[in-house]
C-alpha positions in Angstrom: 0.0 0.0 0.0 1.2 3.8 -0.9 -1.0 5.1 2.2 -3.2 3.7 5.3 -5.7 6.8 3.9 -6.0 9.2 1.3 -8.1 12.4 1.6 -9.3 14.1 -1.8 -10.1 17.8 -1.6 -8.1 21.1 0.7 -10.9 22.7 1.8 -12.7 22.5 5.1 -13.7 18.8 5.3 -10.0 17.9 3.7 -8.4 19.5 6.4 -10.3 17.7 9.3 -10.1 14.7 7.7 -6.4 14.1 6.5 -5.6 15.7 9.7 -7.5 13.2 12.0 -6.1 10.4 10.2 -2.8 11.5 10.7 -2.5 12.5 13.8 -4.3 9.4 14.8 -1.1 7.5 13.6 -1.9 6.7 10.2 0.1 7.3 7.2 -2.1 9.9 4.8 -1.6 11.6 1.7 -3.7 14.5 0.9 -4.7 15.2 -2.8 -5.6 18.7 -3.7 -6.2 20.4 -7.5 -4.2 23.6 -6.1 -2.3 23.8 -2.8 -2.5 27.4 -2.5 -6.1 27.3 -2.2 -6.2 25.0 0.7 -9.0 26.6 3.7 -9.9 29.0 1.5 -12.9 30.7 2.5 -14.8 31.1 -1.0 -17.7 32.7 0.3 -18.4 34.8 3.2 -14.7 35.2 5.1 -16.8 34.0 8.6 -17.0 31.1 11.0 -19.4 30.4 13.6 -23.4 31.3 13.8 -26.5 30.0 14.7 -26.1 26.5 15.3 -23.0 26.5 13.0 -20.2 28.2 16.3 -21.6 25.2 18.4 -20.5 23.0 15.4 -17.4 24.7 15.6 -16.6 23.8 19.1 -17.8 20.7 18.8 -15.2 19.8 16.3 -12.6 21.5 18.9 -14.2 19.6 21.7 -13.2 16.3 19.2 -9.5 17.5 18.6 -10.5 19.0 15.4 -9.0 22.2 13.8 -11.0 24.8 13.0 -11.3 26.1 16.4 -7.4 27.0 16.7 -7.6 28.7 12.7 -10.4 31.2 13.5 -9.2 32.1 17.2 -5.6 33.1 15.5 -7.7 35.1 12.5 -10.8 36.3 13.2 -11.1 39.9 12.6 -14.1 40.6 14.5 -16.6 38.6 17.3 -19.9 38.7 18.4 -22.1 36.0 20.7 -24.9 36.1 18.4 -28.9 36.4 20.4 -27.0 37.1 23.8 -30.6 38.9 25.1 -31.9 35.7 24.0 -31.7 31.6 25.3 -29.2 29.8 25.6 -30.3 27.6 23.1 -30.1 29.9 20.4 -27.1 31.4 21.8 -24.0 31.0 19.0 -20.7 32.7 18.5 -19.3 34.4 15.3 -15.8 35.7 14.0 -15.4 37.3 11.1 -12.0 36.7 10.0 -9.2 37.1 7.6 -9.5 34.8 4.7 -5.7 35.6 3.5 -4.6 34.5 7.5 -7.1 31.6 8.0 -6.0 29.7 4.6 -2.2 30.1 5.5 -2.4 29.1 8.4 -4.6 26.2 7.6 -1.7 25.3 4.9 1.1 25.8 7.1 -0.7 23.4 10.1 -1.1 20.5 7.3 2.3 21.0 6.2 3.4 20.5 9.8 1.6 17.7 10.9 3.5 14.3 10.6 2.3 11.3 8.8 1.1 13.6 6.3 1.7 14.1 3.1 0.1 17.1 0.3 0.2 16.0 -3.5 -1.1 18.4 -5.8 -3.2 16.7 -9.0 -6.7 16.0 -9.9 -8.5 12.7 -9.0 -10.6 11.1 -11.7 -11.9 8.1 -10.6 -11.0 5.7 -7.9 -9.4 1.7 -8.2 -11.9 -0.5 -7.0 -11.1 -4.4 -5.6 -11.8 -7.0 -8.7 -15.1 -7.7 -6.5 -15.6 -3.8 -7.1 -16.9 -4.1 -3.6 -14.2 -2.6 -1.6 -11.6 0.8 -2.5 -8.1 0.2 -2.9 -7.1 3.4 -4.3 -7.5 6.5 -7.1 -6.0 7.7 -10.4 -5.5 11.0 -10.8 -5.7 13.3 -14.3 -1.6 12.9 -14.7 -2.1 9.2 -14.8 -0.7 8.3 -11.3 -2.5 5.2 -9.1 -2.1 5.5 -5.8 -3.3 2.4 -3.1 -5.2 2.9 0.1 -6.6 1.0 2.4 -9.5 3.8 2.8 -10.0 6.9 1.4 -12.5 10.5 2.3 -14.0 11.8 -0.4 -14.4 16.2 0.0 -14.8 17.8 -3.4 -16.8 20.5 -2.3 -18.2 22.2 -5.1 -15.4 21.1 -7.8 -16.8 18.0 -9.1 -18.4 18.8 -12.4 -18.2 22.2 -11.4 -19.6 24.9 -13.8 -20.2 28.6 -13.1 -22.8 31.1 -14.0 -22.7 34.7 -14.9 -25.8 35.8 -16.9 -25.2 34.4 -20.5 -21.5 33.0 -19.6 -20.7 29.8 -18.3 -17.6 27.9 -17.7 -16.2 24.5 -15.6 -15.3 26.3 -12.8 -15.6 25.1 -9.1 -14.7 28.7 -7.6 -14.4 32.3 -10.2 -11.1 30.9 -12.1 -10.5 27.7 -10.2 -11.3 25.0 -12.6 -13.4 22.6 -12.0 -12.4 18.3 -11.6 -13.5 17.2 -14.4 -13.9 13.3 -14.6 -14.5 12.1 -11.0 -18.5 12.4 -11.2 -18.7 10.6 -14.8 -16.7 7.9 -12.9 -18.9 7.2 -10.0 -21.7 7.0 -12.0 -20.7 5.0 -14.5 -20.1 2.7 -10.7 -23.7 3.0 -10.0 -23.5 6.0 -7.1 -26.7 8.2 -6.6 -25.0 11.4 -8.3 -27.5 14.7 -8.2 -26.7 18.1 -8.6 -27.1 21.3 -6.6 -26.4 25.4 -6.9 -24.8 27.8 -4.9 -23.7 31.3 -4.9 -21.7 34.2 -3.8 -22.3 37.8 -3.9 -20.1 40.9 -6.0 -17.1 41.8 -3.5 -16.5 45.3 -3.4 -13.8 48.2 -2.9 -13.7 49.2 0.3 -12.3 53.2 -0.4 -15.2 53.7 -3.2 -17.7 52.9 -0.2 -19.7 55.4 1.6 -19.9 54.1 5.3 -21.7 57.0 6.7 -24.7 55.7 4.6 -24.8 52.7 6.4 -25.1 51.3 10.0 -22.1 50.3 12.1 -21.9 47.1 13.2 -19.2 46.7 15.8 -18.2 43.6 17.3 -18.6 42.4 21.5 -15.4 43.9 23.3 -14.5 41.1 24.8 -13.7 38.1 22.8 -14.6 34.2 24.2 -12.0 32.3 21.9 -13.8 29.3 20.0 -11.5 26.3 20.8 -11.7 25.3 24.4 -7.5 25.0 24.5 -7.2 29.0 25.2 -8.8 31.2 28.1 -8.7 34.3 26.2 -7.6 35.7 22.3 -6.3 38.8 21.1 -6.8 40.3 17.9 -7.5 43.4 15.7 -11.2 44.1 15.5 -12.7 45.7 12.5 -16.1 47.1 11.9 -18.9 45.5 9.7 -21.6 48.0 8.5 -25.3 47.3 7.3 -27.2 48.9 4.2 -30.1 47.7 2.8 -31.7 47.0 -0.8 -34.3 49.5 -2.6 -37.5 49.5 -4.8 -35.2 51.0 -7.3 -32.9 47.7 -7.0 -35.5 45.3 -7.2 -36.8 47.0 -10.2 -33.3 46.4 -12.1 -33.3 43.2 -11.3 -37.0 42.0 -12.5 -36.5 44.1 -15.2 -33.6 41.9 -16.1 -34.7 38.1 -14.6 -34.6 37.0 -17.9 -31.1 37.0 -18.1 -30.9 35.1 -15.0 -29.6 31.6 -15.5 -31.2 30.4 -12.8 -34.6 31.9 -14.2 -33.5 30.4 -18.1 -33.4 26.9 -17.1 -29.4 26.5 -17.8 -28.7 25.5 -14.2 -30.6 22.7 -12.8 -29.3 22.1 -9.7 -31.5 23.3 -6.5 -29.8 26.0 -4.4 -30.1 26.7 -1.0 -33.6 27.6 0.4 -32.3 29.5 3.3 -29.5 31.6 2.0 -31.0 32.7 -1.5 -29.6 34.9 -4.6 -30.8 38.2 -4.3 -33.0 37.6 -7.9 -34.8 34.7 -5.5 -35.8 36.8 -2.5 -36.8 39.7 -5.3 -39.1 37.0 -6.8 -40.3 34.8 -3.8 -41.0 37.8 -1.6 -42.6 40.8 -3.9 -44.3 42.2 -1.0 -40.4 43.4 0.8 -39.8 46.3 -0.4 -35.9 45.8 1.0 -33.4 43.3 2.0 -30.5 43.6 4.4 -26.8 43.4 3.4 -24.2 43.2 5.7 -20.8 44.3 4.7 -18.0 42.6 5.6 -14.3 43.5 5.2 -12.2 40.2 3.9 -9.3 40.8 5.4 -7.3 43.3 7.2 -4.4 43.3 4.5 -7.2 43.8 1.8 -9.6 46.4 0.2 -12.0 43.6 -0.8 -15.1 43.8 1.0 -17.9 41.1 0.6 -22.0 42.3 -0.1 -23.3 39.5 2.5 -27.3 38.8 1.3 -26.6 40.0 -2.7 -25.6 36.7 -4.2 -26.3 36.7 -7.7 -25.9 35.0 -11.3 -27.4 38.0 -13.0 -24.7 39.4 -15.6 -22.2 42.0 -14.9 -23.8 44.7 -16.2 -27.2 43.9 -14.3 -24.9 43.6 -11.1 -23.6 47.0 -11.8 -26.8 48.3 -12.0 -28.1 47.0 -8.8 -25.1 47.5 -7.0 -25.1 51.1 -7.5 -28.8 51.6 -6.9 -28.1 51.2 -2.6 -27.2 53.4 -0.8 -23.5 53.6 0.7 -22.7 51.3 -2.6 -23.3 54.5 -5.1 -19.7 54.6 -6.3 -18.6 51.2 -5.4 -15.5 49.5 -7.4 -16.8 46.3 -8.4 -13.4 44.0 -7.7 -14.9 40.6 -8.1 -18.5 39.7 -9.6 -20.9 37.6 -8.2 -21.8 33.7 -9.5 -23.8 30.8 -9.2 -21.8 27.3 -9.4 -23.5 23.9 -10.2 -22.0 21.1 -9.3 -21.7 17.1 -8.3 -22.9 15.7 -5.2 -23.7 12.4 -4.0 -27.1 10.8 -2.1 -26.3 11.0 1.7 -28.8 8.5 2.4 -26.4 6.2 0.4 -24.2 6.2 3.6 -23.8 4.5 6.7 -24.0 6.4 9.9 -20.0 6.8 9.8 -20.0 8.2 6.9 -18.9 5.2 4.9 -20.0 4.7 1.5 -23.0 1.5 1.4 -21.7 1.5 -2.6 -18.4 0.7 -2.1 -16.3 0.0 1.2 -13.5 2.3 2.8 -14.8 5.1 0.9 -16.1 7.5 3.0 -17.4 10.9 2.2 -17.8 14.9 3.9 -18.9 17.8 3.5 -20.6 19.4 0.3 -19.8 16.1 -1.5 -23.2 15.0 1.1 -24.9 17.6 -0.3 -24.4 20.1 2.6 -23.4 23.8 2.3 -21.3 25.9 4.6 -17.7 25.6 6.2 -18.9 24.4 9.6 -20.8 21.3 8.4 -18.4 20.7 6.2 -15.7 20.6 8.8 -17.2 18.3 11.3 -18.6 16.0 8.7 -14.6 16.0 7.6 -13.5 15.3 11.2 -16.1 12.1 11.6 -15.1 10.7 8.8 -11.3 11.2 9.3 -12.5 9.6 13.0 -14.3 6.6 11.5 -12.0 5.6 8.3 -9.0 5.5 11.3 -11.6 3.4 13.3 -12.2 1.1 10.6 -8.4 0.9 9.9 -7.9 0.0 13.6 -10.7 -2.7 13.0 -13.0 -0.8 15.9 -16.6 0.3 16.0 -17.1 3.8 14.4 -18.0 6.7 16.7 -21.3 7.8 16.0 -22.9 10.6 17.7 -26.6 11.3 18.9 -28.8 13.7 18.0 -29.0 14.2 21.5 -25.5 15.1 22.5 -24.1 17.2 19.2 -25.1 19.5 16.3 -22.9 16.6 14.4 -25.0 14.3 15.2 -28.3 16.1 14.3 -26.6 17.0 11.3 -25.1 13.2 9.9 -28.2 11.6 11.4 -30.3 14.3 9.1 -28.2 13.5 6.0 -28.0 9.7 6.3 -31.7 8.9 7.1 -33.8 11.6 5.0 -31.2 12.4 2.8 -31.3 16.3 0.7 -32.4 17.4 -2.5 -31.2 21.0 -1.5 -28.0 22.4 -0.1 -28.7 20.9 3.8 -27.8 23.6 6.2 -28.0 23.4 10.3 -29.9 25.5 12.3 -30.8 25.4 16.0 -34.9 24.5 15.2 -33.5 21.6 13.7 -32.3 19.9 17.2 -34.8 18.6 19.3 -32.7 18.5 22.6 -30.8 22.3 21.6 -30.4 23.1 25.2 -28.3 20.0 25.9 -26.3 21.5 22.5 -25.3 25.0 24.0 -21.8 25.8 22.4 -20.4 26.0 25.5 -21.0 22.3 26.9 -19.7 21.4 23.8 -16.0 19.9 26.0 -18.0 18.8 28.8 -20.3 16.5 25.8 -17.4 15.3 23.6 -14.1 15.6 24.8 -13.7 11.8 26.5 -14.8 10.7 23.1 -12.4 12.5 20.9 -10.0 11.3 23.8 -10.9 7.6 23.2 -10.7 7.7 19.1 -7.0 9.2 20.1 -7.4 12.8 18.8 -7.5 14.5 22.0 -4.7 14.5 25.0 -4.6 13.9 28.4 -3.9 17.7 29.0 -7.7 18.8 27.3 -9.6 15.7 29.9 -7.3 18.1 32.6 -7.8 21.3 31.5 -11.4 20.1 31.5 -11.8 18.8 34.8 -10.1 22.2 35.8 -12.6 24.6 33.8 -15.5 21.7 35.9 -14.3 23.1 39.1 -14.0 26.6 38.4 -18.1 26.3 37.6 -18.2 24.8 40.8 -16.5 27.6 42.1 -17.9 30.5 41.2 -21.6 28.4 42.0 -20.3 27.7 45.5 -19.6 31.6 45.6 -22.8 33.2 44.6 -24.9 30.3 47.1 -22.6 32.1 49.7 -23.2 36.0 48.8 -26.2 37.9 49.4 -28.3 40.5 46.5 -31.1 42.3 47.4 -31.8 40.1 50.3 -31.4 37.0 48.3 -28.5 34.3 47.9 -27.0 35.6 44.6 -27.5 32.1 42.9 -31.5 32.6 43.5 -31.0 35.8 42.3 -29.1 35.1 39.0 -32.0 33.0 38.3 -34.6 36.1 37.7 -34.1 37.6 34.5 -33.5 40.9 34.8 -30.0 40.1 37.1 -27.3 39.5 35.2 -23.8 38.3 36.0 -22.9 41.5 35.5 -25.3 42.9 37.8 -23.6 40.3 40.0 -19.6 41.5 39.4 -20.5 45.0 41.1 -21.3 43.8 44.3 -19.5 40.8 44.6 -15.7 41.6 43.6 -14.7 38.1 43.9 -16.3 37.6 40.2 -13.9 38.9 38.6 -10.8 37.0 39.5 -12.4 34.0 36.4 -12.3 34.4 33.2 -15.8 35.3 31.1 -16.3 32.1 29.7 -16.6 30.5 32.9 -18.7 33.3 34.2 -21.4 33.3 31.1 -21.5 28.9 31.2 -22.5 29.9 35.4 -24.9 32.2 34.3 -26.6 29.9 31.4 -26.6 27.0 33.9 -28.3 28.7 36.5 -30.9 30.5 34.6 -32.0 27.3 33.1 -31.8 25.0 35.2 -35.0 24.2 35.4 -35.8 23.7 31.7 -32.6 21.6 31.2 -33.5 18.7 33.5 -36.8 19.0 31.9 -35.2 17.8 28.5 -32.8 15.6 30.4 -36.2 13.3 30.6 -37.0 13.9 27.2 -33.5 12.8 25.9 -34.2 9.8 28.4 -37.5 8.8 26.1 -35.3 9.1 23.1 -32.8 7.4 24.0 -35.1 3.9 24.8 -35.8 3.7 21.0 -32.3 4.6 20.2 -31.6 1.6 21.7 -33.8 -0.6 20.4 -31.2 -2.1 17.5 -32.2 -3.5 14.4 -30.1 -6.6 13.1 -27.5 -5.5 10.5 -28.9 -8.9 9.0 -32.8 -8.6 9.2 -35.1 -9.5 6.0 -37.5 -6.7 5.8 -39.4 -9.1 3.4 -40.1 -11.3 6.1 -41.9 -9.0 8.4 -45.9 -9.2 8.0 -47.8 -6.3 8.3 -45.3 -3.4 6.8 -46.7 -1.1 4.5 -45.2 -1.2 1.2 -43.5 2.3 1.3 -41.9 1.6 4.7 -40.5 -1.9 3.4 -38.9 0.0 0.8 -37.4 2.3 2.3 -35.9 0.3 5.5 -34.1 -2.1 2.7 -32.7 0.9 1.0 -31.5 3.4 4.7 -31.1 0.0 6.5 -31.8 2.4 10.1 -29.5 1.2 12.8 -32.0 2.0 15.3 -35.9 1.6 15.9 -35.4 5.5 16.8 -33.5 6.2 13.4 -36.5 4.3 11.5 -39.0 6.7 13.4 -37.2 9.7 11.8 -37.4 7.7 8.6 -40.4 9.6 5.6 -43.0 7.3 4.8 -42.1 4.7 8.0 -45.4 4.9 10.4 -46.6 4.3 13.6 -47.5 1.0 13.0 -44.8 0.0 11.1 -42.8 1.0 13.9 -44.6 -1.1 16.4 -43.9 -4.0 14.0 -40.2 -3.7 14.3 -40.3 -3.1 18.2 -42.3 -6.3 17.9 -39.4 -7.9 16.1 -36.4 -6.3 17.6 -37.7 -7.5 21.1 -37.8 -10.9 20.1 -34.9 -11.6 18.0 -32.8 -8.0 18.1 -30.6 -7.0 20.4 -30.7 -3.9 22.9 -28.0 -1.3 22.8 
């Protein structure tokens, strides 16, 4: 064998995967089209938001990366719906995209048992069974052996970009696309869709008129996002906030026509929940204006990026509706907006680990899965990194619950219900969300990135330390009076704050704010926390009802017909994955219970 693994694809999911694999002990070769573009961020220069910073620190809580690459370049940071729950509670850093891909570059080159290669991959070698993966060949005729491999292409495979009337096989503005691979898997029989995505114009950031628009500044203190540091410093810049016009929505229905996406040349379905600007003008007539936040890119950069404009209208449309809002009047169009269409494969095609059901050792992450953003491309990068090393080893994969990670929302999402649209994670999409708070992400995963052999004894210390510090400052306030109650009672109402709390009892201050705001979420919701503690106790029962890896569907009287199908094709681990299963009902449910009780086996 060349390798133990090889990882295809530098960006997000690449980097968690090759470097999970590696540091796990395993000799890995990562193959990228351009080495210079590894980490990039090819949209919005961020990391971190609703349901997506909890991600984040989930993968940090796991001994992933990301974590450690925004803390050393984010350029501004906010805790996003602070005056709201915990729940819905998330952090955000804007950083520098220049900063985070170097340094994303320089910690693969670092890293031992790794190795970067720079070609294309084409299609991958198959066992003469053309059951199992034993390698790839790449466009400059090389074959390399593996014993597994993960499989991140992102947007690149097939890749083809829109602007207006022109079109080209792009995977980013300029980048071309890998051309080959998809042909190749589905000439091998895999479930091969496509899907759309975008990004807006980005803009000059002298020809801009700032006192147009609303300052956004970020929190002045910033909580770092991996759980290795106590505190971060970094230069903070300001974002600002403008809005569209009936004067730009007129430009662009005047000019829909033009829109691929409106002309029928793309096909692929973009995302529902972050849609081109020509979408929300047409889906929502009755707006008469849309927010756009603009971001700087970098501190080493004029670039500035139009968040909530992506487009595929042409240039000359995009100039036009540019320069219709205000603050963008004069704006110096640097880069234009696009759509890209590209490959992806059926998630419900995979195992729970992230293993292909097609062909075994090839596992696959991020957009490949048909997911969008950074974040859920990471941690689906790190789990399968995680599980091909398991497999290697010859152990059970780690699979996560819905109930104790985003992650595990997220793969148990993709895997049973699969996604005919670019899957993104939000907070309403966790049942159990106040068990998912980003900062109980090391307290919920740590141990178990400990026992895969990604994270060292000094994070289950530094743990156990940041444990007692909570303790701490609890024991403190059950000791200290406010307004004629113990402070802990008080901190509990409302309209007291820890900060409230800090001006009266001095003590406070000698810990650090993130162990001061995890206090003040644990208290305040106390109550409604062990109230889903019993819910996640329900859940867990079905959860734990396992189905046979051998069961004959066939043989079970009484399913409906729909159900039947779709259990042979997802092959649920779980009575409680079945239940999340479309078209499975109650009774068909009660038919496996039935079965599992008498010949299954209980997890």
């Amino acid at each position: 064998m060349d390798y133990d693994a090889i990882v295809v694809g530098g960006g997000h999911a690449g980097i968690e995967a090759s470097l999970a694999l590696s540091r796990i002990g395993f000799k890995t070769l990562l193959v990228t089209q351009n080495l210079d573009a590894i980490g990039r961020l090819s949209c919005n220069p961020a990391i971190g938001g609703l349901s997506k910073g909890n991600i984040v620190r989930e993968v940090d809580a796991l001994g992933g990366e990301m974590g450690h690459l925004i803390d050393h370049s984010m350029i501004q940071y906010r805790i996003l719906n602070r005056r709201r729950g915990p729940a819905v509670q998330a952090p955000r850093a804007q950083a520098d995209k220049f900063t985070y891909s170097r340094l994303a570059k320089e910690t693969l080159e670092a890293q031992s048992n790794l190795s970067l290669f720079m070609d294309t991959v084409v299609d991958i070698l198959l066992d003469k069974d053309g059951k199992n993966l034993v390698g790839i060949k790449t466009a400059r005729g090389h074959s390399i052996s593996c014993k597994v491999m993960v499989l991140t292409t992102g947007t690149f495979m097939e890749g083809r970009i829109f602007i207006g009337e022109y079109d080209a096989p792009f995977g980013r503005l300029d980048e071309p696309a890998a051309i080959g691979l998809g042909t190749a898997l589905r000439a091998k029989g895999f479930p091969v869709g496509r899907l759309k995505t975008g990004t807006p114009a980005r803009v000059r950031k002298s020809s801009l008129d700032f006192d147009k628009m609303e300052l956004q500044d970020g929190d002045p203190v910033l909580m770092p996002f991996s759980f290795d540091y106590d505190t971060i410093e970094r230069p903070m810049l300001p974002c600002h906030i403008t809005w569209t016009n009936e004067k730009t929505h007129k430009i662009i229905r005047d000019n829909i026509h033009r829109s691929p996406l409106y002309g029928g040349k793309i096909v692929g379905k973009g995302p529902r929940y972050c849609p081109s600007i020509e979408d929300k003008v047409v889906r929502f007539p009755d707006r008469d204006r849309h927010q756009i936040f603009v971001e700087p890119e970098g501190v080493g950069t004029e670039e500035m990026y139009l968040n909530g404009i992506s487009s595929s209208l042409p240039e000359d449309v995009q100039w036009d509706f540019i320069h219709s809002i205000e603050g963008l009047e004069h704006a110096q169009i640097m880069r234009p907006a696009y759509a890209v269409e590209y490959d992806y494969l059926d998630p419900q095609n995979l195992f729970p680990s992230l293993e292909s059901k097609h062909v075994g050792g090839l596992f696959l992450a991020g957009q490949t899965n048909g997911t969008s953003g950074y974040e859920e491309a990471a941690c689906q990068g790190l789990m399968a990194g995680i599980n091909a090393a398991q497999k290697l080893k010859g152990e059970k994969p780690l699979i996560l619950s819905r109930s104790e990670a985003y992650t595990g929302v997220l793969i148990d999402d993709l895997v049973t219900m699969g996604t005919k649209e670019p899957y993104r994670m939000f907070t309403s999409r966790a049942e159990y969300r106040l068990n998912l708070r980003h900062d109980t992400s090391d307290q919920r995963l740590t141990e178990k990135g400990f026992a895969v052999g990604l994270q060292k004894e000094a994070s289950i210390q530094r743990l156990q330390a940041k444990m007692e510090k909570i303790e701490a400052v609890k024991d403190l306030l059950s000791k200290r009076r406010y307004e004629q109650k113990t402070a802990l009672v008080a901190l509990k109402m409302p309209e007291v704050t820890m900060d409230d709390l800090k001006k009266t009892i001095p003590e406070l201050k000698d810990f650090d704010e993130p162990t001061r705001y995890q206090v003040e979420l644990d208290v305040k919701y106390e109550g409604y926390i062990h109230r889903q503690d019993r819910q996640v106790s329900r859940f867990e029962k079905l959860e734990g009802l396992l189905i046979p890896e051998n069961i004959d569907y066939d043989s079970l009287d009484g399913l409906s017909a729909e159900s039947r199908e779709k259990l042979k094709m997802i092959r649920p681990l779980s009575v409680g994955q079945a239940s999340r299963m479309n078209g499975v009902r109650t009774s068909d449910l009660a038919i496996l219970i039935l079965n599992v009780d008498k010949g299954g086996r209980r997890g």
